[in-house]
C-alpha positions as CSV (number, residue, x, y, z in Angstrom):
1,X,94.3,21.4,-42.4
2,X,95.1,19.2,-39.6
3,X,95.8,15.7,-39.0
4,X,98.0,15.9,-42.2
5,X,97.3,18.3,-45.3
6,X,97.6,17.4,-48.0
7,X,100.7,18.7,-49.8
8,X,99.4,20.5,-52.6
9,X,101.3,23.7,-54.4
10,X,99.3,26.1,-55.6
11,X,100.3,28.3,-58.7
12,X,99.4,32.1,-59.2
13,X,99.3,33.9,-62.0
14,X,102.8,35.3,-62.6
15,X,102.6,39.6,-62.8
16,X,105.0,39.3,-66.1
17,X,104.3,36.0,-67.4
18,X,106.7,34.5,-70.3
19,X,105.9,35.5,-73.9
20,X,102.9,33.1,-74.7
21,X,101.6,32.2,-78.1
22,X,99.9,35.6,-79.9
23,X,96.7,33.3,-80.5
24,X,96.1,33.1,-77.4
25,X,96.2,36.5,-76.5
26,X,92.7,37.6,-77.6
27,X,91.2,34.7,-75.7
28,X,92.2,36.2,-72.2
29,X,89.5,37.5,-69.9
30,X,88.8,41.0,-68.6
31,X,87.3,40.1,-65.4
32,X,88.7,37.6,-62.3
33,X,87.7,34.3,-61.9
34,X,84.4,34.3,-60.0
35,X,84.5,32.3,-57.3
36,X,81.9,29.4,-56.5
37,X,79.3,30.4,-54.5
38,X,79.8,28.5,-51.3
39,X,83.2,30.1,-51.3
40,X,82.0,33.7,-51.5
41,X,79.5,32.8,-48.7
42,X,82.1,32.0,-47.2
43,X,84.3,34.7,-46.9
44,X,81.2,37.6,-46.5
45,X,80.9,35.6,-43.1
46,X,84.1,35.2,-42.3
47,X,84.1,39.4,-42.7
48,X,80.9,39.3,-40.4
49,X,82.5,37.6,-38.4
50,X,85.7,39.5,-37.9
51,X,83.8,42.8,-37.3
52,X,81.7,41.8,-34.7
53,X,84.2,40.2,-32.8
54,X,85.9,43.6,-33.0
55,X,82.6,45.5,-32.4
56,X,82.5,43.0,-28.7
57,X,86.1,43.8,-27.9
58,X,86.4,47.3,-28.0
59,X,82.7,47.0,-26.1
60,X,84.8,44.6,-23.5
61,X,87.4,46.5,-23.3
62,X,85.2,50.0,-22.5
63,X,83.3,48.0,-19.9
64,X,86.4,46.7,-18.0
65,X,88.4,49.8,-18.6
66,X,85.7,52.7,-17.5
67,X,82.9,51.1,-15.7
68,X,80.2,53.5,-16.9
69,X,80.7,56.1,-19.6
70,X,82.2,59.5,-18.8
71,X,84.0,62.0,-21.1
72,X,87.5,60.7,-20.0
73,X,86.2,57.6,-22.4
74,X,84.9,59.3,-25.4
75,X,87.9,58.7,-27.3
76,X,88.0,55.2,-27.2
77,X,84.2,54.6,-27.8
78,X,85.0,56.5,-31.0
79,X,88.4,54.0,-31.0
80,X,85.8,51.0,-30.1
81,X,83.3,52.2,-33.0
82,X,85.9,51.9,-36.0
83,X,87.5,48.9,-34.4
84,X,85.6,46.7,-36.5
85,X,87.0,48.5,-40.2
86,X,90.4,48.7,-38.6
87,X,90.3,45.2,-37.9
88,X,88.8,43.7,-41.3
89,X,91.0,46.3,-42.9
90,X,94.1,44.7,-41.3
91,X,93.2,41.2,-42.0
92,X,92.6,41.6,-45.6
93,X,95.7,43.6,-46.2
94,X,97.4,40.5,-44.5
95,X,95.3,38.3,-47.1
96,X,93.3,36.4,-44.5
97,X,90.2,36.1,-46.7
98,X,92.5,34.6,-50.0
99,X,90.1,32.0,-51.3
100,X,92.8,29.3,-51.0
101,X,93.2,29.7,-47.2
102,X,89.6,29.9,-45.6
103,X,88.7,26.5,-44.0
104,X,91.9,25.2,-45.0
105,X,93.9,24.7,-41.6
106,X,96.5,26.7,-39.3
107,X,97.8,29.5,-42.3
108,X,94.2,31.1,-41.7
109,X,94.8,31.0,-37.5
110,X,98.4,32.2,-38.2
111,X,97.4,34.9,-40.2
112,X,94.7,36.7,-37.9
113,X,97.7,36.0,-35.0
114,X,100.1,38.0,-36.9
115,X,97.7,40.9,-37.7
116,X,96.8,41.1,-34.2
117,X,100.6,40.9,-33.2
118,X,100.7,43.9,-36.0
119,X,98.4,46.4,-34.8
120,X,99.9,45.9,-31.1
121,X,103.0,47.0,-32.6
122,X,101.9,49.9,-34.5
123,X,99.8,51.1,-31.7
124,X,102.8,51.0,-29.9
125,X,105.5,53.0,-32.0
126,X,102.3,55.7,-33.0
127,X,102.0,56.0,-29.4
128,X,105.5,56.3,-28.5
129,X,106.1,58.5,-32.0
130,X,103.2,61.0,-30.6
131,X,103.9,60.7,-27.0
132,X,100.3,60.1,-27.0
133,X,98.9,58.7,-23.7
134,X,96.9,55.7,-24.1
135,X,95.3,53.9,-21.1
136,X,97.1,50.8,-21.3
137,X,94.5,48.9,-19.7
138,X,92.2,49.5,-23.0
139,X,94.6,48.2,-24.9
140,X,95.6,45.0,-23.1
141,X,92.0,44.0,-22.9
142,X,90.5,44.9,-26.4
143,X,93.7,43.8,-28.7
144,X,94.4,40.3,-27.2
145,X,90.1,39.7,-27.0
146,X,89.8,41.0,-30.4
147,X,92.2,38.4,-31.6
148,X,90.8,35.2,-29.2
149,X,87.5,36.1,-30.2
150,X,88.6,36.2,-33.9
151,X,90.4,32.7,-33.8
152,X,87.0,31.1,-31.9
153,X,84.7,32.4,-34.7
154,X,87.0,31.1,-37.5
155,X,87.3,27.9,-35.8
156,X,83.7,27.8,-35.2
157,X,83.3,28.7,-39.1
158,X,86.0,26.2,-39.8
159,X,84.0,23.2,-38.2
160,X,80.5,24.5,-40.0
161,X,82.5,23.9,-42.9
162,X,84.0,20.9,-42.5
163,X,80.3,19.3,-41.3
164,X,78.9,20.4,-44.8
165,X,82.1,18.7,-46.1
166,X,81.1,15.6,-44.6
167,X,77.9,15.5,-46.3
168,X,79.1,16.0,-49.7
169,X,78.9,19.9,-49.9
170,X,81.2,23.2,-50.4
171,X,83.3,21.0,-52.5
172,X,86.2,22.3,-55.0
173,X,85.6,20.0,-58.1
174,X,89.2,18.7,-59.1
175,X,90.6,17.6,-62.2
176,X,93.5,14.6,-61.6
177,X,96.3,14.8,-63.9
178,X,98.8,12.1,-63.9
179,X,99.6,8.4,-63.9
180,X,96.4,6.0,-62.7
181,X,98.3,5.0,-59.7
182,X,99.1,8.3,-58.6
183,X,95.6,9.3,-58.9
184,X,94.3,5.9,-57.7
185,X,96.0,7.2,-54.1
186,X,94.9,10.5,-54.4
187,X,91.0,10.0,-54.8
188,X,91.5,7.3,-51.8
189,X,93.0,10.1,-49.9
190,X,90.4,12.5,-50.7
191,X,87.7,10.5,-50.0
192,X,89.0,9.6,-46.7
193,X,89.7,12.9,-45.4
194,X,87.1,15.2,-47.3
195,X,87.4,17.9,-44.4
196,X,90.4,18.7,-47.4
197,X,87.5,20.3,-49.5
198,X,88.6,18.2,-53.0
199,X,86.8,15.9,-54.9
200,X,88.1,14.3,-57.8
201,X,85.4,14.5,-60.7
202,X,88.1,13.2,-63.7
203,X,90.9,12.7,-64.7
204,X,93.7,12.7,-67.7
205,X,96.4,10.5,-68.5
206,X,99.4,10.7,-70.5
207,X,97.7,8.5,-73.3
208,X,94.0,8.7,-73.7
209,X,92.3,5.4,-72.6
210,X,88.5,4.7,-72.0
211,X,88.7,3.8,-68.6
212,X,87.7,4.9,-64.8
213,X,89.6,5.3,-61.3
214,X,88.0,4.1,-58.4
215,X,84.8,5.1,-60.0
216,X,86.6,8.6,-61.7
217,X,85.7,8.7,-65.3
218,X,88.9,9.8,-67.8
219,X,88.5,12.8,-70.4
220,X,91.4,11.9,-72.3
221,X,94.9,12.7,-72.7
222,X,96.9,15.2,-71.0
223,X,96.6,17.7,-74.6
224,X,92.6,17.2,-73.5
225,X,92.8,19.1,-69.9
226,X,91.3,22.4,-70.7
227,X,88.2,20.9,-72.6
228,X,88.0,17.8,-69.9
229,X,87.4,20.6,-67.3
230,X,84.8,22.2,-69.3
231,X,83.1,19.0,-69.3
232,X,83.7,17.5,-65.9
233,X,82.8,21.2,-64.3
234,X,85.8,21.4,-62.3
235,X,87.1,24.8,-61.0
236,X,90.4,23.4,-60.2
237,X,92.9,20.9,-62.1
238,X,95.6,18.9,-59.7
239,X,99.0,17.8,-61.7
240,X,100.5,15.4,-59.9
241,X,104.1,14.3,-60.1
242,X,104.8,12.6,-63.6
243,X,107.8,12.8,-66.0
244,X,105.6,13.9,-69.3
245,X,104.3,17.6,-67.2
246,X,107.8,19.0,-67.1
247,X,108.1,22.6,-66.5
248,X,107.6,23.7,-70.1
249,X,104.2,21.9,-70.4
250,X,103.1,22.9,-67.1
251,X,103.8,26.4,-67.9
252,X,101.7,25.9,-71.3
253,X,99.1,24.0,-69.3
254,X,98.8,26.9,-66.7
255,X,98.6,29.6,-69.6
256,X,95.5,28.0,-70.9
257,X,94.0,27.0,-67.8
258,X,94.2,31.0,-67.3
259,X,92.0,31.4,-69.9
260,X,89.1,29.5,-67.9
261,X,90.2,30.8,-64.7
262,X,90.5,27.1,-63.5
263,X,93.1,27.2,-59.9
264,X,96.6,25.0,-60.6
265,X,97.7,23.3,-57.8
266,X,100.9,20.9,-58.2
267,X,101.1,17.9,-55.9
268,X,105.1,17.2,-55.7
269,X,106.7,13.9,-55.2
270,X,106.8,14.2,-51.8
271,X,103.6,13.2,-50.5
272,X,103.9,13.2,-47.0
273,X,106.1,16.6,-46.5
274,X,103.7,19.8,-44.8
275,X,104.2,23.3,-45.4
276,X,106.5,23.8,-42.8
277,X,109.4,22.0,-43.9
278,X,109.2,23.3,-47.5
279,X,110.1,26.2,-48.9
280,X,110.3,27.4,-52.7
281,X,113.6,29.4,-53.0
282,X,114.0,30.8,-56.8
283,X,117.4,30.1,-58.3
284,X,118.4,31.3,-62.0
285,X,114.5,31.5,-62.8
286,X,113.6,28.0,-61.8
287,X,111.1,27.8,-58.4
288,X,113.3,25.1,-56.6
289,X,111.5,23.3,-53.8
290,X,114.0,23.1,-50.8
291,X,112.6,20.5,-47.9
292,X,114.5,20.8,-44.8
293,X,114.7,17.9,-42.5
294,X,113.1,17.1,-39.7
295,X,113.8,17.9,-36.7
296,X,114.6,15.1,-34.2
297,X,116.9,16.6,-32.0
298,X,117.8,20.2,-30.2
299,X,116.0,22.9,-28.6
300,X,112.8,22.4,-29.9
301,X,112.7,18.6,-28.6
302,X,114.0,20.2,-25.4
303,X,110.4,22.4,-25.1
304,X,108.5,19.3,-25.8
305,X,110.2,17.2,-23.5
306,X,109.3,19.9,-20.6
307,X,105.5,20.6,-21.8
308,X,104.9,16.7,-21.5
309,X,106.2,16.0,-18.4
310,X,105.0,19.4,-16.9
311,X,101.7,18.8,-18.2
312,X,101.6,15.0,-17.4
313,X,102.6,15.9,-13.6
314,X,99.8,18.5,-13.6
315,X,97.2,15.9,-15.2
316,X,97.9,13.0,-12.8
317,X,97.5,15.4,-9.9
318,X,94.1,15.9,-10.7
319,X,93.1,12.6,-11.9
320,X,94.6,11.0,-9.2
321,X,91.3,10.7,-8.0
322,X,89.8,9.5,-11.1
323,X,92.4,6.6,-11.5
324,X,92.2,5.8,-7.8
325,X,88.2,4.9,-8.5
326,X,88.6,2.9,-11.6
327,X,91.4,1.5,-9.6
328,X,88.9,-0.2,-7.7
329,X,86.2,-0.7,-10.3
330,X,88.8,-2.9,-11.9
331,X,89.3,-4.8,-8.9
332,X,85.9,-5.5,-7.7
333,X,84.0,-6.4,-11.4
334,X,87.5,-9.3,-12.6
335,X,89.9,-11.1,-10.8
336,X,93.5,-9.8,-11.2
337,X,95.1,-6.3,-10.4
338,X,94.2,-3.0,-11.6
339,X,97.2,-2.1,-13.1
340,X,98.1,-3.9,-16.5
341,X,102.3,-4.4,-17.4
342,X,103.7,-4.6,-21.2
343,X,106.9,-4.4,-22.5
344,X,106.7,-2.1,-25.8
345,X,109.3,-0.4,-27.9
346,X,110.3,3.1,-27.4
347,X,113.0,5.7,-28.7
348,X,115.9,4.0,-30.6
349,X,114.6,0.5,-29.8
350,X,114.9,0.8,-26.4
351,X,111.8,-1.3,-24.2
352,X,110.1,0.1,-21.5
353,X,107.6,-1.0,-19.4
354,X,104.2,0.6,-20.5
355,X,101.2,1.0,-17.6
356,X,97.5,0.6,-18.6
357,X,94.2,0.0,-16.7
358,X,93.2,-3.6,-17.1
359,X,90.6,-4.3,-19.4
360,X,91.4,-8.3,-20.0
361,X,90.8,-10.7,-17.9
362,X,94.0,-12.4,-16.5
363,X,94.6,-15.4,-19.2
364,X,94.3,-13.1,-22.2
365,X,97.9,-13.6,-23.2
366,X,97.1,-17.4,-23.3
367,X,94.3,-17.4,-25.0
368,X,95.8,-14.9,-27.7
369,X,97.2,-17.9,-29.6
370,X,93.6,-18.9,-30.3
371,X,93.0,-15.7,-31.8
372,X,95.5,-14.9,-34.1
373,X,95.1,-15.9,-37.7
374,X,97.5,-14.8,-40.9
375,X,94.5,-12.3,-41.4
376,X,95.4,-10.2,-38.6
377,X,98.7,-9.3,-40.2
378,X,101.6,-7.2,-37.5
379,X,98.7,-5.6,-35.4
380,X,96.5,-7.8,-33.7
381,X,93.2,-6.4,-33.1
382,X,89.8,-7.7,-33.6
383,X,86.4,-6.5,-32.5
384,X,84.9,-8.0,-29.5
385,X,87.7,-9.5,-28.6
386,X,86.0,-12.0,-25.9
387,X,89.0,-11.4,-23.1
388,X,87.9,-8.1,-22.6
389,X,85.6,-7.6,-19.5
390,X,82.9,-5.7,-19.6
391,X,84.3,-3.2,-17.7
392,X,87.5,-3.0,-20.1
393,X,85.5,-2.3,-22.8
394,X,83.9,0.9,-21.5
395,X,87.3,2.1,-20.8
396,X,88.7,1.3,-24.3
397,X,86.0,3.2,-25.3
398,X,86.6,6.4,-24.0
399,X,90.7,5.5,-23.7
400,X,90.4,5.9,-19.7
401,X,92.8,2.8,-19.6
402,X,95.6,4.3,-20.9
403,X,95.6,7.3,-18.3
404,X,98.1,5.6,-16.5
405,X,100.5,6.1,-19.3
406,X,101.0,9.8,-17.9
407,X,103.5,7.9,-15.5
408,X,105.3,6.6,-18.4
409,X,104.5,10.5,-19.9
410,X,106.7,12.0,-16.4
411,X,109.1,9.0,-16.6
412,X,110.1,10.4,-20.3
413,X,109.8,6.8,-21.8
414,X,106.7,8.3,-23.4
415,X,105.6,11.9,-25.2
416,X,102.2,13.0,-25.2
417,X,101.7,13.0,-28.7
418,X,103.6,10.6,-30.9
419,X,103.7,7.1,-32.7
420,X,101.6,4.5,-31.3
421,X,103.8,2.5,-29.0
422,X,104.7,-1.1,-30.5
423,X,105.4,-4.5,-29.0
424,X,108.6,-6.2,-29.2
425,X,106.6,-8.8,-31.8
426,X,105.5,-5.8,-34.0
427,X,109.2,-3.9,-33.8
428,X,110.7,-7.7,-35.0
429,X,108.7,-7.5,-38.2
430,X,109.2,-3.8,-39.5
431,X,111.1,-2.5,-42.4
432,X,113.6,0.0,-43.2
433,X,111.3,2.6,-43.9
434,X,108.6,1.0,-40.7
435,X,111.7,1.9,-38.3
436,X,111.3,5.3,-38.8
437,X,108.5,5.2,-36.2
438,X,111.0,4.9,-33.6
439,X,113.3,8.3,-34.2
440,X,110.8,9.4,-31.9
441,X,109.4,8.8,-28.2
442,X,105.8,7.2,-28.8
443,X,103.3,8.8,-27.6
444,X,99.7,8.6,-25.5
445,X,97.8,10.4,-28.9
446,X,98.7,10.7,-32.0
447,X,97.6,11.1,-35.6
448,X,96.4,7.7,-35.5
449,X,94.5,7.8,-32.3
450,X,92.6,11.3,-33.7
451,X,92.4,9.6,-37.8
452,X,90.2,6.3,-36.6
453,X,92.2,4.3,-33.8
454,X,91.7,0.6,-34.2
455,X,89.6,0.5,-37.7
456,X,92.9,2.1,-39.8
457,X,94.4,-0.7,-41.3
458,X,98.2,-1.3,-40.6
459,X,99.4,0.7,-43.7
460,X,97.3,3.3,-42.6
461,X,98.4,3.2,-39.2
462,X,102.5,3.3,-40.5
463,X,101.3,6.1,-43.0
464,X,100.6,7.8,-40.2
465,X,102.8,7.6,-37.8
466,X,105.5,8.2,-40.7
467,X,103.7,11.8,-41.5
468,X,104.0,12.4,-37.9
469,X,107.2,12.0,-37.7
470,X,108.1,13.9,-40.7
471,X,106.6,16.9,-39.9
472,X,106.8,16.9,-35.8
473,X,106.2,20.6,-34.6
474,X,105.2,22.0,-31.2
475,X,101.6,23.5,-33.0
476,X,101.1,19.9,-34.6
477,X,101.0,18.2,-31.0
478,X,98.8,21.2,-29.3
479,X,96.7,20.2,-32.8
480,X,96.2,16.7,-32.3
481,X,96.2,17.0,-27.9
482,X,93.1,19.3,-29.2
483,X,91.3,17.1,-31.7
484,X,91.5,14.1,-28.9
485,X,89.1,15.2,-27.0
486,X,86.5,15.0,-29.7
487,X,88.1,11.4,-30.4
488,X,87.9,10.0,-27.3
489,X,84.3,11.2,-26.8
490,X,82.7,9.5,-29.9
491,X,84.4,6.8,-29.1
492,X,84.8,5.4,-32.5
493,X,87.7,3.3,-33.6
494,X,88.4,1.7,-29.6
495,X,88.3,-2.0,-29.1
């Protein structure tokens, strides 16, 4: 799940569970949990899916390879033919149709990468075993199409999905367990993001209390979870971090939840850690959760530091032309010059001078003191902000202003993906834990610009930027670079 997932464990039957209570043991079903409908659909396309895109690259790969069909191809029509049961095969053996993966983010994309990676391999070593003579130009085309075409239909499933999301359906129907606050900030999150697949239909709280959160009705106590779920209809219950679920009741909780074959998942402490940085390593029976820092510094930071100013020299090459006419459109519709100069805040505190298309006209730092109000809070923005031209506002709207920020991208004061850069102001009025934004080079996108832009409020926009720079990866910014395309076009948020 992009644009942050939400860090959420989930628990698996255990092969040898712990001794259990005998009365228990007659109540234990014979069959496995069926999955909700939606879900199955789900997955019988996905397999569709899979297999056709291996039926069109072995098809590919015979066109390109032989031309028209002689007897020298045979083989590999019959190769191209069970292409698409090799291919499903390979996938499921690598559990890319688990239930808890489909539509849920980049573990899906990872895992059709790593089978395709897999049969290259072991295509390879039976070639080499055999001293079998393949025609390597079959096999360059057909495996690295079969996999491209794979990762475009499961994206293209992936969006279906997340549409229907939007409008309420293919939901999993969660049970909250926890404190109100905790699950307070969890249905808000939810609700925000429901691309996540989650809705919270109840919840339980240590003591039973006739009550709702934000609108979530409560069952009862935690001792009431396995009937609550019977009556909310929920396929899933979500503990979240409280003292009174320690490990024993959680194991008692998942042994009866087995029972109704109701998925566990187990939101830990850490809210805004992602999968990559945690990693449960067992240590005299207990599943410790090791979280590794992050990482702000080394070789990794060295790639990024050449993509963005590799890629910002190759973008401003091209739209030199493009800035060179808005240039002028600047010019000739408001008094003033094209380009736009602001100090901001970058790495470490350090200021830089940021470059932007103008889209005020040329008193609008004068007339900001009639603006600002103690509503506005550290960001100052307000729709139709009267000192923007006409002119400026098309450009916000579509973020053409801030293509001159590729100089700042080649001058390494900026990253292509990062925090949103600050003002001195802004910097002056942060907290200890607000600082952390700048352990990092801002950037021209972000999880902010791709998550709603100017209509996230100010905690939203930290929240953010913090997640971002906890969990900073190479995949994360060719994520977000990605999704701001789509952004930028609808437009929504910029003012």
């Amino acid at each position: 799940m992009f644009g942050g997932e939400i860090s959420m464990a989930h628990v698996e039957a255990a092969p040898s569970a712990p001794a259990r209570p005998s009365s228990t043991a007659h109540h234990r079903p014979d069959h496995r949990p069926r999955l909700p409908r939606w879900l199955r659909q789900y997955r019988n396309r996905a397999v569709l899916a899979d297999a056709a895109c291996g039926l069109a690259a072995g098809a590919i790969a015979l066109a390109v390879r032989f031309g028209e069909f002689t007897p020298h191809a045979l083989p590999y029509a019959v190769a191209s033919a069970a292409l698409p049961a090799l291919w499903v095969s390979c996938l499921a053996l690598n559990r890319a149709y688990a239930p808890r993966l489909l539509g849920l983010g980049s573990e899906e994309f990872r895992r059709v990468v790593r089978c395709g990676l897999m049969l290259t391999a072991a295509l390879a070593i039976c070639a080499y075993a055999t001293k079998t003579d393949v025609a390597r130009g079959y096999v360059v085309i057909v495996l690295p199409a079969m996999t491209v075409l794979t990762l475009l239909a499961r994206y293209g499933l992936r969006r279906r999905l997340h549409a229907r999301r939007l409008a309420g359906e293919c939901m999993h129907k969660v049970l909250a367990v926890g404190h109100p606050e905790g699950i307070a900030d969890l249905v808000r999150r939810l609700r925000r993001e429901p691309y996540h697949g989650m809705e919270i239909v109840a919840a339980c709280l240590p003591e039973n209390e006739s009550c709702d959160i934000e609108g979530v009705p409560v069952l009862g106590g935690f001792c009431d979870v396995p009937d609550a779920v019977g009556v909310a209809g929920a396929d899933t219950v979500a503990v979240l971090s409280c003292p009174e679920m320690d490990g024993t009741a959680l194991s008692r909780l998942a042994w009866r939840l087995e029972e109704t074959s109701t998925e566990l998942v187990v939101a830990p402490a850490l809210m805004e850690v992602a999968g990559p940085r945690i990693a449960i390593r067992p240590a005299a029976g207990l599943p410790l959760l090791h979280v590794e820092h992050p990482e702000l510094a080394g070789m990794r930071q060295l790639i990024k530091n050449l993509f963005d100013r590799t890629l910002a020299a190759v973008l401003l090459v091209l739209l030199a032309p493009v800035l060179l006419v808005l240039g002028i459109v600047v010019r000739a519709t408001s008094p003033g010059p094209a380009l736009f100069r602001q100090t901001r805040i970058g790495r470490d505190g350090r200021e830089f001078t940021i470059y932007k298309l103008r889209t005020m006209r040329q008193d609008a730092e004068e007339r900001k003191v009639e603006l600002v109000s103690d509503d506005n809070g550290v960001l100052f923005k307000i729709r139709r902000d009267p000192r923007v031209t006409p002119i400026g506002a098309w450009l916000r709207r579509y973020s053409l202003d801030e293509l001159p920020q590729l100089v700042n991208v080649l001058l390494g004061d900026m990253s292509l993906v990062g925090p949103r850069p600050p003002l001195p102001e802004e910097v002056a009025c942060y907290g200890d834990d607000v600082r952390r934004r700048l352990l990092v080079k801002p950037g021209l996108t972000g999880l902010w610009q791709v998550s709603g832009r100017s209509d996230l409020s100010w905690e939203e926009s930290v929240r953010l930027d913090l997640r971002y720079v906890e969990n900073w990866s190479l995949t994360l910014d060719l994520q977000i670079l990605w999704k701001t395309w789509s952004a930028v076009v609808r437009g929504a948020g910029a003012y």
